[in-house]
Residue frames as a rotation matrix with the C-alpha (Angstrom) as fourth column:
UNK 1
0.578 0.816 0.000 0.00
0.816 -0.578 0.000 0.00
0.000 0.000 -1.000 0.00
UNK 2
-0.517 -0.853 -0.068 1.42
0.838 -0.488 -0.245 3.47
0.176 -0.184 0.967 -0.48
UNK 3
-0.045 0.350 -0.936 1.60
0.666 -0.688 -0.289 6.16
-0.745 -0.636 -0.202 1.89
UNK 4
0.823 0.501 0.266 -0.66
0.564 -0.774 -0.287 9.33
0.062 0.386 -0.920 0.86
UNK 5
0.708 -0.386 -0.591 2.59
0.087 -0.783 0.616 11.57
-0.701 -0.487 -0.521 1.69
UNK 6
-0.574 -0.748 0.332 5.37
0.047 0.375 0.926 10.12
-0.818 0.547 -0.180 -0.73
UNK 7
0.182 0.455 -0.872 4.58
-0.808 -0.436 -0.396 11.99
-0.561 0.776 0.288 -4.42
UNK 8
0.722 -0.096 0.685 3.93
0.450 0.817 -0.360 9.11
-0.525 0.568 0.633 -7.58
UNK 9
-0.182 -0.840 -0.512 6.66
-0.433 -0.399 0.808 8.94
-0.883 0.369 -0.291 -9.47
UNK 10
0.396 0.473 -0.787 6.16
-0.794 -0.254 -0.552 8.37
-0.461 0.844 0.275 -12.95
UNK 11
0.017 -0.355 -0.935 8.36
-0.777 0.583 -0.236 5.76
0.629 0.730 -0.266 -13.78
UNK 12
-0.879 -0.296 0.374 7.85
-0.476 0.487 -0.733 3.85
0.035 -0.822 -0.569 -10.60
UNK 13
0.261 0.959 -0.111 4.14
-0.921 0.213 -0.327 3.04
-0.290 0.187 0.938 -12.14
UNK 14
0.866 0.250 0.432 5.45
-0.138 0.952 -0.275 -0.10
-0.480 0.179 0.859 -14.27
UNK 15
-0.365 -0.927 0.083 8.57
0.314 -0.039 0.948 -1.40
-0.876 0.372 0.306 -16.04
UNK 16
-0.009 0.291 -0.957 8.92
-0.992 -0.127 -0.029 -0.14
-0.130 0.948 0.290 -20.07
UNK 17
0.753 0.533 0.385 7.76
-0.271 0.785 -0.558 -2.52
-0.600 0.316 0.735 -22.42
UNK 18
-0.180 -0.790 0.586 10.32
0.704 0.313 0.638 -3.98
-0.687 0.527 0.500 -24.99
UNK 19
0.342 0.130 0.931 9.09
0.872 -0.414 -0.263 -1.79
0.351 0.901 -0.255 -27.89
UNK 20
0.984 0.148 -0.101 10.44
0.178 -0.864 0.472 1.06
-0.018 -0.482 -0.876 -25.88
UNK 21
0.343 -0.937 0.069 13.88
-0.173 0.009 0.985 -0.19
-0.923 -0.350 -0.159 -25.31
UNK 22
0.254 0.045 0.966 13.66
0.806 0.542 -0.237 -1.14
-0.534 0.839 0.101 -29.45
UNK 23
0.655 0.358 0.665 12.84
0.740 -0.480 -0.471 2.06
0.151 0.801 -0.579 -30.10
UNK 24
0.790 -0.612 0.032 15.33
-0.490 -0.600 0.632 4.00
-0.368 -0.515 -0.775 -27.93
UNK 25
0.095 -0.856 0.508 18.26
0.382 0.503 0.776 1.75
-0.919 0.121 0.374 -29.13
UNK 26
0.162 -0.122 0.979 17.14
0.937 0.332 -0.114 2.56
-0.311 0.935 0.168 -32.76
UNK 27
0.988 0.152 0.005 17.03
0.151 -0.984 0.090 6.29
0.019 -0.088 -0.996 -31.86
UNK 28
0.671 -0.719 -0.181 20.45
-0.446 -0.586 0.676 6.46
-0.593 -0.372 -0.714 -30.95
UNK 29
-0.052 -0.615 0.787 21.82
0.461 0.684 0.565 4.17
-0.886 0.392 0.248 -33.45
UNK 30
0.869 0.097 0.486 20.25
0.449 -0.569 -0.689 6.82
0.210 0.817 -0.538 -36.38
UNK 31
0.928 -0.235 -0.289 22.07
-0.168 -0.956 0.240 9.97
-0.333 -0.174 -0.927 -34.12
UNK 32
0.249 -0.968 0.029 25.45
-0.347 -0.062 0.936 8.15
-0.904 -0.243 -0.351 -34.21
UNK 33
-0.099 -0.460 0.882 25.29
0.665 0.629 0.403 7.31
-0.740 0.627 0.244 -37.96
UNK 34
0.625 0.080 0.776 24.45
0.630 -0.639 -0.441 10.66
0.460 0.765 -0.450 -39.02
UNK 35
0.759 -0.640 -0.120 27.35
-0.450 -0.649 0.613 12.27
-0.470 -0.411 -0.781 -36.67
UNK 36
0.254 -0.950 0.181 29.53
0.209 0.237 0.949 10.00
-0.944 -0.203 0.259 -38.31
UNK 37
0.142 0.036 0.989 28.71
0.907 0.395 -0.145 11.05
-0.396 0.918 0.023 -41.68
UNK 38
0.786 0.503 0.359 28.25
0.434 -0.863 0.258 14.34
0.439 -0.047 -0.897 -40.97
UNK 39
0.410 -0.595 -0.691 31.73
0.888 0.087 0.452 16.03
-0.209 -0.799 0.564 -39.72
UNK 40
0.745 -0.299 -0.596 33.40
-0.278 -0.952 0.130 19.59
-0.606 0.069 -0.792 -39.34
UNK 41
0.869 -0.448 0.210 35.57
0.284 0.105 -0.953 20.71
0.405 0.888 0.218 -42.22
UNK 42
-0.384 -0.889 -0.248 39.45
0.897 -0.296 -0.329 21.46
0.219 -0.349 0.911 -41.63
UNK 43
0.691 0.424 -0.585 39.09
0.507 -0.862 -0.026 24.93
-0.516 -0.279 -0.810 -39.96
UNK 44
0.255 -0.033 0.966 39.45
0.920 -0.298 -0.254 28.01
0.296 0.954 -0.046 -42.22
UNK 45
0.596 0.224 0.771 39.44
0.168 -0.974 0.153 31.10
0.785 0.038 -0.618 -39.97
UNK 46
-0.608 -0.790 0.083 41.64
0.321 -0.341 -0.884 32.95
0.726 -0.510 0.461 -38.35
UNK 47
0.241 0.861 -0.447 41.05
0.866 0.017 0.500 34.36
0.439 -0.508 -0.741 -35.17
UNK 48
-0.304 -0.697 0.650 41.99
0.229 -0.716 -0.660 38.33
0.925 -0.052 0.377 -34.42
UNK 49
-0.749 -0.046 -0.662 41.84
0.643 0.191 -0.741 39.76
0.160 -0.981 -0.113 -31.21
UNK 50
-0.627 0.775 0.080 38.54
-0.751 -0.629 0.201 41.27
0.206 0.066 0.976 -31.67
UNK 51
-0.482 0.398 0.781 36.80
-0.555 0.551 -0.623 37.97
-0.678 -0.734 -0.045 -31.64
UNK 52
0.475 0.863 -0.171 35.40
-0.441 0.065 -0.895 38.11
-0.762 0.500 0.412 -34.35
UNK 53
-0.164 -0.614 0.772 36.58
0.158 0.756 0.635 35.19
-0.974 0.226 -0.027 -36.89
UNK 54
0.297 -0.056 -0.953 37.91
-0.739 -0.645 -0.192 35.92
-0.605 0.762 -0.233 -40.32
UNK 55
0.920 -0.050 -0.389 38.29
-0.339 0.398 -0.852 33.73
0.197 0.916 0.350 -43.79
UNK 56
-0.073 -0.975 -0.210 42.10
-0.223 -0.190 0.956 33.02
-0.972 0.117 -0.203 -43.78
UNK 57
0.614 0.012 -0.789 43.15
-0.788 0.068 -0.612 33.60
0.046 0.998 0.051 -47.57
UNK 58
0.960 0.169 0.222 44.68
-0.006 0.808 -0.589 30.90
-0.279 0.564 0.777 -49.19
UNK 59
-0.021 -0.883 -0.469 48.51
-0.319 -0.439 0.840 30.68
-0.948 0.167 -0.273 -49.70
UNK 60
0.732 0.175 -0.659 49.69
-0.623 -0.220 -0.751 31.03
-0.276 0.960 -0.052 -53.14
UNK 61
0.915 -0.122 0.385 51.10
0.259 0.909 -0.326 28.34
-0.310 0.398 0.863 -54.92
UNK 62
0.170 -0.951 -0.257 55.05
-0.034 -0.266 0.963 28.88
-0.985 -0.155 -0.078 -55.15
UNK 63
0.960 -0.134 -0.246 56.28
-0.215 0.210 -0.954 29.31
0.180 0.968 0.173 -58.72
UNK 64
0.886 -0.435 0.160 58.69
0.419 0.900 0.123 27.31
-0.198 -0.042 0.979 -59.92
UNK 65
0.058 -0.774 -0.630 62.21
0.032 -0.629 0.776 28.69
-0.998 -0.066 -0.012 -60.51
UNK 66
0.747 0.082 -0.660 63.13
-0.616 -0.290 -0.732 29.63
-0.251 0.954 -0.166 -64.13
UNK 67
0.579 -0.386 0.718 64.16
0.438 0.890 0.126 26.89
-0.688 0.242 0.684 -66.67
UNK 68
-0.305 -0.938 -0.161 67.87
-0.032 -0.159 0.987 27.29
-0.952 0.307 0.019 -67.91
UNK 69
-0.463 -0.186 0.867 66.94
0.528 0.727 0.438 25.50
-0.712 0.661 -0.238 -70.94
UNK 70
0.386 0.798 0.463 63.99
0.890 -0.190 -0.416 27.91
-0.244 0.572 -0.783 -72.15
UNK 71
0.540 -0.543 -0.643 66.67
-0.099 -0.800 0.592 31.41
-0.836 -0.256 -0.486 -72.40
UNK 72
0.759 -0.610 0.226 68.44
0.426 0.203 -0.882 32.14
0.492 0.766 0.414 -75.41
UNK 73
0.690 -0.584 -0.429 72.12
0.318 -0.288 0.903 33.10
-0.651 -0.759 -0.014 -74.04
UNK 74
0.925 -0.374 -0.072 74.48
-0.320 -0.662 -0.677 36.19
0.205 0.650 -0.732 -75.93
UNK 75
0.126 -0.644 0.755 77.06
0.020 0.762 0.647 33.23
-0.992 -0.067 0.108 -76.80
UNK 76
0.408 -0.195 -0.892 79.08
-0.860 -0.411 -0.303 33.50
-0.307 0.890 -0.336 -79.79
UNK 77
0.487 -0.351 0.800 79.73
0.048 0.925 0.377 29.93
-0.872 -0.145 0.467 -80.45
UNK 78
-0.269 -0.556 -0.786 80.17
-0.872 -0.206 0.445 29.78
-0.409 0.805 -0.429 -84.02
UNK 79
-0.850 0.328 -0.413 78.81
-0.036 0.746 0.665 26.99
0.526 0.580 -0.622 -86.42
UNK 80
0.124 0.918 -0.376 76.73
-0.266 0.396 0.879 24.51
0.956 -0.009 0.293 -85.48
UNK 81
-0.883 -0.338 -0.325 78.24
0.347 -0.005 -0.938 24.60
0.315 -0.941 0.122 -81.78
UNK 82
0.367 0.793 0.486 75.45
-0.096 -0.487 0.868 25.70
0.925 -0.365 -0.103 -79.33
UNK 83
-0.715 -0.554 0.427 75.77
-0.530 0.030 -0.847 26.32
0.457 -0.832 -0.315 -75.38
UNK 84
-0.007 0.589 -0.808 74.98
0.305 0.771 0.559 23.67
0.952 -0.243 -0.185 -73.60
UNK 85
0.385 0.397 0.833 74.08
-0.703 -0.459 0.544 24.51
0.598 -0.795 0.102 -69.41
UNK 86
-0.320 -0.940 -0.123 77.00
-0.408 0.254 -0.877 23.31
0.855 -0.230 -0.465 -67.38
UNK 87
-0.688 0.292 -0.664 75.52
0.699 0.022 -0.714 23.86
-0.194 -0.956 -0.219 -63.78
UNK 88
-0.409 0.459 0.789 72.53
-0.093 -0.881 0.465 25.84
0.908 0.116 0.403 -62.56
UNK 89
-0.626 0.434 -0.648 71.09
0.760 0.156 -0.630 26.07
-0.172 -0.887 -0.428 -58.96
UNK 90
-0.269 0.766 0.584 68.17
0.204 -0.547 0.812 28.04
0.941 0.337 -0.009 -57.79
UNK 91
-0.720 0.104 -0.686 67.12
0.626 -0.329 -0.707 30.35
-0.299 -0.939 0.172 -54.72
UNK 92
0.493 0.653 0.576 65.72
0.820 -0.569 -0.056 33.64
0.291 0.500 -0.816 -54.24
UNK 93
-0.245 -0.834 0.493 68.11
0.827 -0.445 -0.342 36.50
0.505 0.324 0.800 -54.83
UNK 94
-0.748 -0.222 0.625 65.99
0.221 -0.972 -0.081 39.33
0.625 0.078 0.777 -54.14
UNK 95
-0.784 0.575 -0.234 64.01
0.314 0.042 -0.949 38.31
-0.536 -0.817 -0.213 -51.12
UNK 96
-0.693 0.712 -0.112 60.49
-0.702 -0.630 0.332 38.27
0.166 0.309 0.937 -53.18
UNK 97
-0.219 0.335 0.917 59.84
-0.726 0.572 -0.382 35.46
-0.652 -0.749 0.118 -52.23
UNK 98
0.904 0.332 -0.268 60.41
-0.396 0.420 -0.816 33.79
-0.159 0.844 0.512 -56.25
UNK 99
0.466 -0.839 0.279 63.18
0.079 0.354 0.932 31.87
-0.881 -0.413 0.232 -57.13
UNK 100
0.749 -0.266 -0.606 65.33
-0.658 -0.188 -0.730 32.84
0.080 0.945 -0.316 -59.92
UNK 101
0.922 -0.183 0.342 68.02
0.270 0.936 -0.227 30.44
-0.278 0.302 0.912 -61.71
UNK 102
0.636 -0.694 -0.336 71.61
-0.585 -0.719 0.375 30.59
-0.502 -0.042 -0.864 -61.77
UNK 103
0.892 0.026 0.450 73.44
0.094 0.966 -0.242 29.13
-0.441 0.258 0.859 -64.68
UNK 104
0.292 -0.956 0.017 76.69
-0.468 -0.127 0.875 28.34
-0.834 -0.263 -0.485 -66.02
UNK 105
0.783 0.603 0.151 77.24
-0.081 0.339 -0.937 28.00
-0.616 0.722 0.314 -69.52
UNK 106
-0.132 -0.917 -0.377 79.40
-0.450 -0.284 0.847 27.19
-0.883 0.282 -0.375 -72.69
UNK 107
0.425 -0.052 -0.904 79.66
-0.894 0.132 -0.428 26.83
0.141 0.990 0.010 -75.84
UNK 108
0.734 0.354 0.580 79.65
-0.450 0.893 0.025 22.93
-0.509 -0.280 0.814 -76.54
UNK 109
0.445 -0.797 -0.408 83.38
-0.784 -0.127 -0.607 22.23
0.432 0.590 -0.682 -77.54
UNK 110
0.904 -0.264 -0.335 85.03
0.204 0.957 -0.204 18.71
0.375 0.116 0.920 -78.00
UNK 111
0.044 -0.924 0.379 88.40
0.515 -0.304 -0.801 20.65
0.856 0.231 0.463 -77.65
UNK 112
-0.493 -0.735 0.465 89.94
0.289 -0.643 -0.709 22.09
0.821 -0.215 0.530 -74.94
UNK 113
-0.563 0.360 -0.744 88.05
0.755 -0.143 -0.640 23.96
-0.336 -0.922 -0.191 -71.62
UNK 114
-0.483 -0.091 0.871 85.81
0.654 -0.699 0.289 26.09
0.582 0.709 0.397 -72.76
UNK 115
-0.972 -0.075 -0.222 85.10
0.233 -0.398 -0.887 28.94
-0.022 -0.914 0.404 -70.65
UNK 116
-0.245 0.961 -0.132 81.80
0.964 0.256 0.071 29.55
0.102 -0.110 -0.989 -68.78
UNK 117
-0.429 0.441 0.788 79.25
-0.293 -0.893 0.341 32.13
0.855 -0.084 0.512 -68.50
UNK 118
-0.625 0.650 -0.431 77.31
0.577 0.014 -0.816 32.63
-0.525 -0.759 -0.384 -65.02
UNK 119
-0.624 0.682 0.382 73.70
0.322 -0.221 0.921 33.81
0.712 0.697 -0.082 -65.72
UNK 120
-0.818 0.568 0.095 71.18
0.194 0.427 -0.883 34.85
-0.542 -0.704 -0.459 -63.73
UNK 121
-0.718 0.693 0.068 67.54
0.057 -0.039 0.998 34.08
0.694 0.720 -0.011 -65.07
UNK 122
-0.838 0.508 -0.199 64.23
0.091 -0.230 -0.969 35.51
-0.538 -0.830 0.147 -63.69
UNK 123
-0.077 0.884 0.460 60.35
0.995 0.099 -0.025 35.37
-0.067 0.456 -0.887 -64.78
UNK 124
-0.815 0.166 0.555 59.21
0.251 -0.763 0.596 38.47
0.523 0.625 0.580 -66.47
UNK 125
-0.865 0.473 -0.169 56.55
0.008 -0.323 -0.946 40.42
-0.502 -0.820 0.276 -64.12
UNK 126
-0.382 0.673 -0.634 54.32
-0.767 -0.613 -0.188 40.78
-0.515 0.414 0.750 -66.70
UNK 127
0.278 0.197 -0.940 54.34
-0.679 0.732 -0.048 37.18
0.679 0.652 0.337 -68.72
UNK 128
0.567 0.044 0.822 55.81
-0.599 0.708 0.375 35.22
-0.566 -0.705 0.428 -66.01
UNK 129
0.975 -0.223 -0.016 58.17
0.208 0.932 -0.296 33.79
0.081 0.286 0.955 -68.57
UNK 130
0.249 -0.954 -0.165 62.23
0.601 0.019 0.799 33.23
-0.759 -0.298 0.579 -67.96
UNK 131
0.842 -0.135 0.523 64.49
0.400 -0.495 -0.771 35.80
0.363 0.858 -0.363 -68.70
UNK 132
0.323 -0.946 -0.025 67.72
0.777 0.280 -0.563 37.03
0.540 0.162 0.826 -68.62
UNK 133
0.977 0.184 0.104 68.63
0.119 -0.883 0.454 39.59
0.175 -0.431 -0.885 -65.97
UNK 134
0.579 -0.785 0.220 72.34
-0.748 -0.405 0.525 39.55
-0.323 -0.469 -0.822 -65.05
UNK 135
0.788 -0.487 -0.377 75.92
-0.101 0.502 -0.859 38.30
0.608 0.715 0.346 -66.19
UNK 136
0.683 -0.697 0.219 78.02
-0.299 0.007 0.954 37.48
-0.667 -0.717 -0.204 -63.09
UNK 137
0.253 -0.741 0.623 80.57
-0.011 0.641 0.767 35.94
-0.968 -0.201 0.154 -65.14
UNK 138
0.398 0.050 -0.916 81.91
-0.811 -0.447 -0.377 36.69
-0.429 0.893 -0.137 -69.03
UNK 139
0.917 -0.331 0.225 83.46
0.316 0.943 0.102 34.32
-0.246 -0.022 0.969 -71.04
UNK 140
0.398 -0.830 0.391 86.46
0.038 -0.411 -0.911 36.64
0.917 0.377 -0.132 -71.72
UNK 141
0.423 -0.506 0.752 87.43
-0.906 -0.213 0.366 35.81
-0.026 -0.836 -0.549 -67.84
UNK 142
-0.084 -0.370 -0.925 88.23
-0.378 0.871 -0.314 32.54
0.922 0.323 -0.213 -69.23
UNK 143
-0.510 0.103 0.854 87.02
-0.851 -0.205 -0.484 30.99
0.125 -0.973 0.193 -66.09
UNK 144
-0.393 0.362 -0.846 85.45
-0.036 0.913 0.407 27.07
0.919 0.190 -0.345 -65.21
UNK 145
-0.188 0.275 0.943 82.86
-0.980 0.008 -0.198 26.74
-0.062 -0.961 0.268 -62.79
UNK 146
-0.776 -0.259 -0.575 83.35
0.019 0.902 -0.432 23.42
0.631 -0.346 -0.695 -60.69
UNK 147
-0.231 0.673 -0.703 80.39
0.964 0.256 -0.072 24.31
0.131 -0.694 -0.708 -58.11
UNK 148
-0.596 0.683 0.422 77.18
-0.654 -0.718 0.238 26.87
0.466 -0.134 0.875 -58.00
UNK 149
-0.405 0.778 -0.481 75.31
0.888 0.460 -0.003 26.63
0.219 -0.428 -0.877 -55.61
UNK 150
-0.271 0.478 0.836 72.51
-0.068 -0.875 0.479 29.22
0.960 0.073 0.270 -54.38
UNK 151
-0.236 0.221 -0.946 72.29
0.869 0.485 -0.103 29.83
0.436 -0.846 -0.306 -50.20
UNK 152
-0.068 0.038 -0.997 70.90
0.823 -0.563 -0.077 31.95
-0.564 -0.825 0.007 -47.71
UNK 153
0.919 0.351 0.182 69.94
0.344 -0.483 -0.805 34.14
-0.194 0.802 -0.565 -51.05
UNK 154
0.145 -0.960 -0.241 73.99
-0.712 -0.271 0.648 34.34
-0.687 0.078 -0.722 -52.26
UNK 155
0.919 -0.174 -0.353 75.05
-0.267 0.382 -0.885 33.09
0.288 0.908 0.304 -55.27
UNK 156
0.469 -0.754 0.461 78.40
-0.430 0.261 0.864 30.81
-0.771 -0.603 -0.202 -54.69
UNK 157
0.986 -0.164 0.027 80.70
0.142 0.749 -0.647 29.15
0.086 0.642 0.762 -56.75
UNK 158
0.526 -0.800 -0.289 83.69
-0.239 -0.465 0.852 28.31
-0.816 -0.379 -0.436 -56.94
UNK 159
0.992 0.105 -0.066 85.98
-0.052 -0.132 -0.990 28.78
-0.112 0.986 -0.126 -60.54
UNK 160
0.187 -0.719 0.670 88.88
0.839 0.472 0.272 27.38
-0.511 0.511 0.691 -62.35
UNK 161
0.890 -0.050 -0.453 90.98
-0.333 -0.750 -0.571 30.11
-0.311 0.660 -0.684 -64.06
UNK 162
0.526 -0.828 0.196 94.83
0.620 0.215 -0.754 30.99
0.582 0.518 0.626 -65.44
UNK 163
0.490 -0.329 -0.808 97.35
0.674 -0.445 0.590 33.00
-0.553 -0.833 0.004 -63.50
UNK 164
-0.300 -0.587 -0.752 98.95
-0.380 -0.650 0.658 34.34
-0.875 0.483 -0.028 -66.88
UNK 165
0.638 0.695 -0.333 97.55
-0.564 0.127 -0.816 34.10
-0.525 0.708 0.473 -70.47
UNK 166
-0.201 -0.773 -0.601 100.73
-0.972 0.234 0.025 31.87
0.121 0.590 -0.799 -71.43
UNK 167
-0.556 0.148 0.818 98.80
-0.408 0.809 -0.424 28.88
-0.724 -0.569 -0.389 -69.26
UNK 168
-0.833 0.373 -0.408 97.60
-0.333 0.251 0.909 26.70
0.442 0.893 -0.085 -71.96
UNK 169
-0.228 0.971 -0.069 93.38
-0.830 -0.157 0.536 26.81
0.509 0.179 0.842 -72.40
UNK 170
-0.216 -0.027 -0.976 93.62
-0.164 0.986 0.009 23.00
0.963 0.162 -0.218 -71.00
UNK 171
0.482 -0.009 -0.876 94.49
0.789 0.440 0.429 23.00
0.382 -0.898 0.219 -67.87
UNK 172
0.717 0.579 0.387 93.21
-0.265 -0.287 0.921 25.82
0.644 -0.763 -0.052 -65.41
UNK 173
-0.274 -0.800 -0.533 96.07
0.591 0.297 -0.750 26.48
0.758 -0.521 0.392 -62.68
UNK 174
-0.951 -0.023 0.307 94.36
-0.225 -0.629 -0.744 29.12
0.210 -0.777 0.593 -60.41
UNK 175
-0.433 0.822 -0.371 91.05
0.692 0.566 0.448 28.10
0.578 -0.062 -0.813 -58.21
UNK 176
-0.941 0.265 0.208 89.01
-0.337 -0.713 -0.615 30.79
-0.014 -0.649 0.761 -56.53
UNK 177
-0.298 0.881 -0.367 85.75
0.921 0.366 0.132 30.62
0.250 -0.299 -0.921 -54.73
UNK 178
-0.993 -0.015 -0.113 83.97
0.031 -0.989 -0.147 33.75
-0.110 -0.150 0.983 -54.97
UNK 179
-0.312 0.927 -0.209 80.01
0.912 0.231 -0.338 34.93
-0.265 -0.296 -0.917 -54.15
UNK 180
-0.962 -0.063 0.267 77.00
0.148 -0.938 0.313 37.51
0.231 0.341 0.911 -55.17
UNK 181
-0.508 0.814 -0.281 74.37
0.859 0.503 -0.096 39.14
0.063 -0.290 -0.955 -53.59
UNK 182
-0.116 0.618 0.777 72.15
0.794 -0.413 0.447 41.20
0.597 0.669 -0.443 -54.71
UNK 183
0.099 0.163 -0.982 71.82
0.693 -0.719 -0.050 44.97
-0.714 -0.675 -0.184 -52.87
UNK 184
0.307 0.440 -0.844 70.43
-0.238 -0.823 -0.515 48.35
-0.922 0.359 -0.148 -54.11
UNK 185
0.454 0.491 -0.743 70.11
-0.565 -0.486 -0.666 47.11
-0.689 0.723 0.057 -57.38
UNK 186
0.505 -0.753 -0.423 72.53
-0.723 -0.101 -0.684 45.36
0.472 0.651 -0.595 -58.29
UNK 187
0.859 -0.104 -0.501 74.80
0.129 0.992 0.016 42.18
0.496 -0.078 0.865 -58.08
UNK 188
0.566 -0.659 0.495 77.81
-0.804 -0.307 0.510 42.69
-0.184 -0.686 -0.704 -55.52
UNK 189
0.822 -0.071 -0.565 80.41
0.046 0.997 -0.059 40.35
0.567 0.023 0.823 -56.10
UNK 190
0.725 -0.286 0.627 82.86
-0.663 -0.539 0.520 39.13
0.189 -0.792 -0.580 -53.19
UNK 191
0.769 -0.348 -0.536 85.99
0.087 0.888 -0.452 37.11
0.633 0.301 0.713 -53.09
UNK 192
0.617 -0.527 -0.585 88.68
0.777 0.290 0.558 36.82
-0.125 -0.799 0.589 -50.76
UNK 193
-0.456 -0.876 -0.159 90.76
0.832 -0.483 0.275 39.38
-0.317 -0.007 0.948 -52.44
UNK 194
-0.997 0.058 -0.048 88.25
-0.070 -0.948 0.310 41.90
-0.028 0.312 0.950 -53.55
UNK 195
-0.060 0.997 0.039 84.17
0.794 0.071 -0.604 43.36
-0.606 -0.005 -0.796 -53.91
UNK 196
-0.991 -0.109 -0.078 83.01
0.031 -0.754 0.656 44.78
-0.130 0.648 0.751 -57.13
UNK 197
0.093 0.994 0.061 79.54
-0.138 0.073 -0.988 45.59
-0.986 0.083 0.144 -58.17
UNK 198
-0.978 0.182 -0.105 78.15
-0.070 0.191 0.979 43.91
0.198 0.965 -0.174 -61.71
């Protein structure tokens, strides 16, 4: 018998029925197969210190450095000789945040050493296509580069020369390692014994 004082409690009337516990099981089996289908995207927004939560743009796809290969180069081989690209490395020179291409060239000669050119090659602002911008190196310094590399935006390398124009064209008696980096305008070039601007 129960006492008049003690309120009915609602579930304390009878047990549920199976179809209850059927249907509650199948409820929550829907909820948790449409949360799993259903999920937050990678987050997109930034958050400033206002609070309020902002797009974040997209980064731009890096362009590639400029290809040696696509540059005509103001080599006078002669005949049917062409310059062939020796060495070339790639950085960015001028802290835009593009990389531009440094090559080393020569005229494609069976005979003898033939001296390199140093290049540097950069995308046009307007077409985006490779183009010559600077000559770190003539071929009238009669000069072999053995190693270019591009670091810390500085152009390295280091170059095979002659000590006196009697040194026969072959065989390169004087080695120097010398570097260039770009400031107000203009290539800077630096070598143990001296800095010139080209």
């Amino acid at each position: 018998m129960q006492h008049p004082d003690v309120p009915e409690l609602a579930h304390a009337h009878a047990s549920p029925r199976p179809i209850h516990w059927l249907a509650t099981a199948t409820a929550v089996a829907g909820v948790m197969a449409l949360s799993s289908l259903v999920q937050p995207g990678h987050a997109t927004a930034a958050q400033p210190r206002d609070g309020k939560a902002v797009a974040a743009a997209p980064a731009a796809p890096a362009r590639p450095a400029p290809d040696a290969d696509a540059v005509p180069f103001p080599l006078e081989c002669g005949g049917t000789v062409e310059p062939v690209v020796a060495r070339k490395a790639t950085g960015d020179l001028d802290g835009d945040g593009s990389p531009e291409t440094v090559a080393a060239v020569h005229c494609d000669s069976a005979m003898g050493t033939p001296p390199d050119a140093v290049y540097v090659i950069t995308r046009a602002a307007d077409t985006g296509k490779p183009r010559l911008v600077a000559t770190l190196v003539e071929p009238k310094e009669r000069r072999t580069v053995t190693a270019l590399t591009v670091r810390d935006g500085q152009v390295e390398a280091t170059a095979l020369g002659y000590s006196s124009a009697e040194v026969p064209s072959c065989c390169p008696d004087v080695e120097e390692d010398v570097n260039w980096r770009w400031a107000d305008g203009a290539f800077h070039r630096g070598s143990p014994e001296a800095t010139e601007q080209v």
